[in-house]
N, C-alpha and C positions, 0 to 999 in steps of 0.2 A: 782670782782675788779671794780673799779668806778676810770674811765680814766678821768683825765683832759682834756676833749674836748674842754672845751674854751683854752683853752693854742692853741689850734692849730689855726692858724686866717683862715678867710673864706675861700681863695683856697684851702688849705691842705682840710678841712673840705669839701668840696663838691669834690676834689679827696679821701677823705676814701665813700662817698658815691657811687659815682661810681664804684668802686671797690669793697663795697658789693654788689653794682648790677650785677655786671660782675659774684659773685658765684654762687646768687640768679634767675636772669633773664636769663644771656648768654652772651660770648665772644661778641656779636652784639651791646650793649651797648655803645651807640655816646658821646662822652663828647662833652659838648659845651665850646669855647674859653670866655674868660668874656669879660664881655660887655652887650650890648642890647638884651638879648637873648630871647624876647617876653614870659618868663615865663618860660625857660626851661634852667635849666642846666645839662640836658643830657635826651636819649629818645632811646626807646626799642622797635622793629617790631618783634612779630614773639609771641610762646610760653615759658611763660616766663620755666627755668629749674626745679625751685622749690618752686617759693612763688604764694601765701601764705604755699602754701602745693605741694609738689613733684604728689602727689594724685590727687588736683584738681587746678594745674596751672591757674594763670590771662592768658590771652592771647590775641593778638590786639597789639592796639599802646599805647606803657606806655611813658609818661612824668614824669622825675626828678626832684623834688626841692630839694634844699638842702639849710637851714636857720640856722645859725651860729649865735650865742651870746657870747661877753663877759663873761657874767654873770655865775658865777658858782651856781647860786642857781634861775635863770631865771626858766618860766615856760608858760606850752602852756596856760594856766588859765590866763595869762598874759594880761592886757588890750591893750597892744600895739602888740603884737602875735595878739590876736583875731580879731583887728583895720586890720595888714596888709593883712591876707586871707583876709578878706570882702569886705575890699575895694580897694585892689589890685591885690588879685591872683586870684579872683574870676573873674572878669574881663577878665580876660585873659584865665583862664581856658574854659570860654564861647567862646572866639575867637576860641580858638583852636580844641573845639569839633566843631563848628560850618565848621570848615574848615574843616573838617575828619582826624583830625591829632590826635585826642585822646581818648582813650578806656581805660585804666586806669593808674590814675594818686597819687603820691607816695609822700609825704614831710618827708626828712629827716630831722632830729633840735638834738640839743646840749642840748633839753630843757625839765625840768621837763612833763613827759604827767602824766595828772592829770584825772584819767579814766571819771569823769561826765563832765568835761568842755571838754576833747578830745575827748570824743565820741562826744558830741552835737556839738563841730566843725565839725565833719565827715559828719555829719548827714545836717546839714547845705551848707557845701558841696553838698553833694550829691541832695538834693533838689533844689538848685538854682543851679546848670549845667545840673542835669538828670544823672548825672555818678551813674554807679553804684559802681565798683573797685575805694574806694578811702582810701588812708592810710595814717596815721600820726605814723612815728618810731620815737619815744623820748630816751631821753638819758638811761634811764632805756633798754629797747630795743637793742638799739645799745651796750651798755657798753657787758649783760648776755646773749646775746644769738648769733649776729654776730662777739663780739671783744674776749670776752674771752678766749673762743678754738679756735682762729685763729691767730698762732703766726706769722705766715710770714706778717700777717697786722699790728699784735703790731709793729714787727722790721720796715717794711717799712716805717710807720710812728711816726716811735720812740717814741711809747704811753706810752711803758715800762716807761719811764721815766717822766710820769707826770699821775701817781695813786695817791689816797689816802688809806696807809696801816692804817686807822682811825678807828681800834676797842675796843670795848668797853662794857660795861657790859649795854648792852642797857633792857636789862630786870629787873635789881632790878630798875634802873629811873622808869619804868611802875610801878614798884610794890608800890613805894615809892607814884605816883603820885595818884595810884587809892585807896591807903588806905589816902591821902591827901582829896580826893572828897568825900570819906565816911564819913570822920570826919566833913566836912568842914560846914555842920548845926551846929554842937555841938561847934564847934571853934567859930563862930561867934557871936554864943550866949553867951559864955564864955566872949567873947571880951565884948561884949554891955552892959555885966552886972557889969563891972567892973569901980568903981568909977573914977579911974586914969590909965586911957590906956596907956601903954608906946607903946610910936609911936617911930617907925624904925625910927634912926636917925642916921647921915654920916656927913662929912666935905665934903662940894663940891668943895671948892677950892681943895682939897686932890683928890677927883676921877675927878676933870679936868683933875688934871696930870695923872691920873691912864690912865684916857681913852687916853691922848696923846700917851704914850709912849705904849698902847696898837693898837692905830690906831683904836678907837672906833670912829665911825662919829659921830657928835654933835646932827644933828637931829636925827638919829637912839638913843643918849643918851635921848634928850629933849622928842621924840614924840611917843619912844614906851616903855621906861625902866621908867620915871621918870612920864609920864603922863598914859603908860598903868598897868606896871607892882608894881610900887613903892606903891602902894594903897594896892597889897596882899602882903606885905613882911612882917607885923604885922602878918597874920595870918598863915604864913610858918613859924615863929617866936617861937609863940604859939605850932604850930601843933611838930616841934621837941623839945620843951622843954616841951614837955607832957613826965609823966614817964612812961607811957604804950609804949610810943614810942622811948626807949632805945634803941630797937633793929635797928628800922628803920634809927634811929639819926647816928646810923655805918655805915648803909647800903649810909646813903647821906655823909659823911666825906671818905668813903673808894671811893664813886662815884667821890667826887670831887676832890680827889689826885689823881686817874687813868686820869679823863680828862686831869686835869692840865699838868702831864706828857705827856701826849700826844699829848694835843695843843703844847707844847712849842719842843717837835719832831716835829711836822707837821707845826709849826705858817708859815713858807716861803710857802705852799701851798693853803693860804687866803691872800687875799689885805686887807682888812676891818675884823676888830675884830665881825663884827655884823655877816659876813657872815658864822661865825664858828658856832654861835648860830642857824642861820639858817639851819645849815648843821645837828647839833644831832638832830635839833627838827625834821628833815625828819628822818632821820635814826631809829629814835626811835618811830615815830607815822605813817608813812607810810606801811600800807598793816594791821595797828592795830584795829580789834574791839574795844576790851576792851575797849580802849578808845577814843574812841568815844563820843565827848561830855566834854570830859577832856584835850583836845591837848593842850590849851590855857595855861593849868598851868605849861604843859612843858618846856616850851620859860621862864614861869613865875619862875621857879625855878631855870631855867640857870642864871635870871639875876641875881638874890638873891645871887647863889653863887661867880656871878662875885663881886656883890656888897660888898661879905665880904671880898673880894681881896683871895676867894679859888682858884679861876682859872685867867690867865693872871697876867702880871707883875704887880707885887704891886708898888703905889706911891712913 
């Protein structure tokens, strides 16, 4: 299940982290009052009950962060995440060891962890303080393995009520995009050799209003649909009115009526139309080999079928 965590604003959000500390570490877990709290909003003496492992307990003095975003689709790869450890919590992290007040130290976040950019913050961490116990639980984290089988936490903080039940055939999109990237020499070359290219063409006064009444933001329209993605919509074009790819051409019409139904159930659970797109292209390339190297065409094919008015309010 995938809790809307931004929905809860910062306090709630650093009481659901103390409170997984309390299962995790022990009843001894201090919450701090807000305000100036030198880098800590909560801090644990003693051995912790069961993290990392019930087996091989942290133990010492653990300090709490807890870093809350907006952002439903925020992420520790984040340049401004990355900006505040560095230049903020590291800081402080070094006062506090320096004082004997810290032995291992925990950030909870709301925020995508993105396994190479999160580890190298750890690691970064860890080298510029000397800590060794140092941990970053992102929202993946927090959602499958402290929130889920733990309903006296969903009730308490009435999480229940701010999931997204957002699923979907995330495996034919893969299958569509990776026979896309096999084709996509033969497509181009098709394209080039072709005396009169018909180029993907649209009324833009028409998808102004599309994107109004969808709450599409304008640069999200201008800086990544129209200047990134608009350039492959000839060759998505192309790739489903090939006749070898009858089968495939169901597989992306039966894809885009499932979405469509399903954004316009969920649409109250995004501010911004961009951040839906955001939301499958995680869903669906997150923890993916396969495609590796193809993520790009993902996003690329969502816009395509926004653009044909398959998914979100038509103009």
């Amino acid at each position: 299940m995938d809790y809307r965590l931004e929905m809860l604003n910062e306090s709630q959000f650093e009481s659901l982290a103390v409170a997984i500390c309390k299962n995790q570490l022990g009843i001894g877990i201090i919450a701090f009052a807000p305000g100036k709290d030198g880098g800590r909003d909560g801090k644990f003496t003693g051995t912790a009950t069961c993290y990392p492992s019930a087996t091989a307990p942290w133990q010492g003095k653990f300090i709490i962060q807890a870093k809350h975003t907006l952002s439903p689709v925020a992420s520790c790869a984040d340049s401004d995440f990355d900006k505040l450890i560095k230049k903020t919590e590291i800081p402080k992290i070094k006062k506090l060891k320096a004082a004997g007040d810290l032995d291992n130290y925990i950030i909870f976040t709301n925020r995508k962890y993105s396994g190479v950019s999160g580890e190298a913050l750890i690691k970064h961490i860890q080298k510029e303080t000397g800590l060794t116990n140092v941990a970053i639980i992102g929202k993946e984290t927090l959602n499958n393995v402290y929130i889920n089988n733990n309903r006296p936490l969903i009730k308490q903080f009435g999480l229940d009520k701010h999931h997204i039940p957002f699923d979907f055939s995330d495996e034919e999109i893969k299958q569509i995009i990776l026979a896309f990237r096999s084709q996509l020499g033969k497509i181009e070359s098709d394209l080039a050799q072709k005396v009169e290219q018909v180029r993907y063409d649209f009324d833009h006064l028409e998808k102004g209003e599309k994107n109004k009444k969808n709450k599409l933001g304008q640069d999200y329209y201008e800086n990544v649909i129209l200047a990134g993605s608009l350039m492959e919509f000839d060759k998505i074009q192309h790739f489903l009115d090939a006749a070898e790819n009858n089968e495939l051409k169901d597989f992306y019409f039966d894809i885009a009526t499932e979405l469509n139904q399903i954004i316009t159930l969920q649409r109250d659970n995004f501010a911004n139309f961009e951040e839906i797109f955001v939301y499958i292209y995680q869903r669906v390339c997150d923890g993916s080999i396969d495609l590796k190297g193809s993520k790009r065409h993902v996003l690329t094919f969502l816009h395509y079928i926004y653009m044909e008015c398959l998914i979100g309010i038509k103009s």
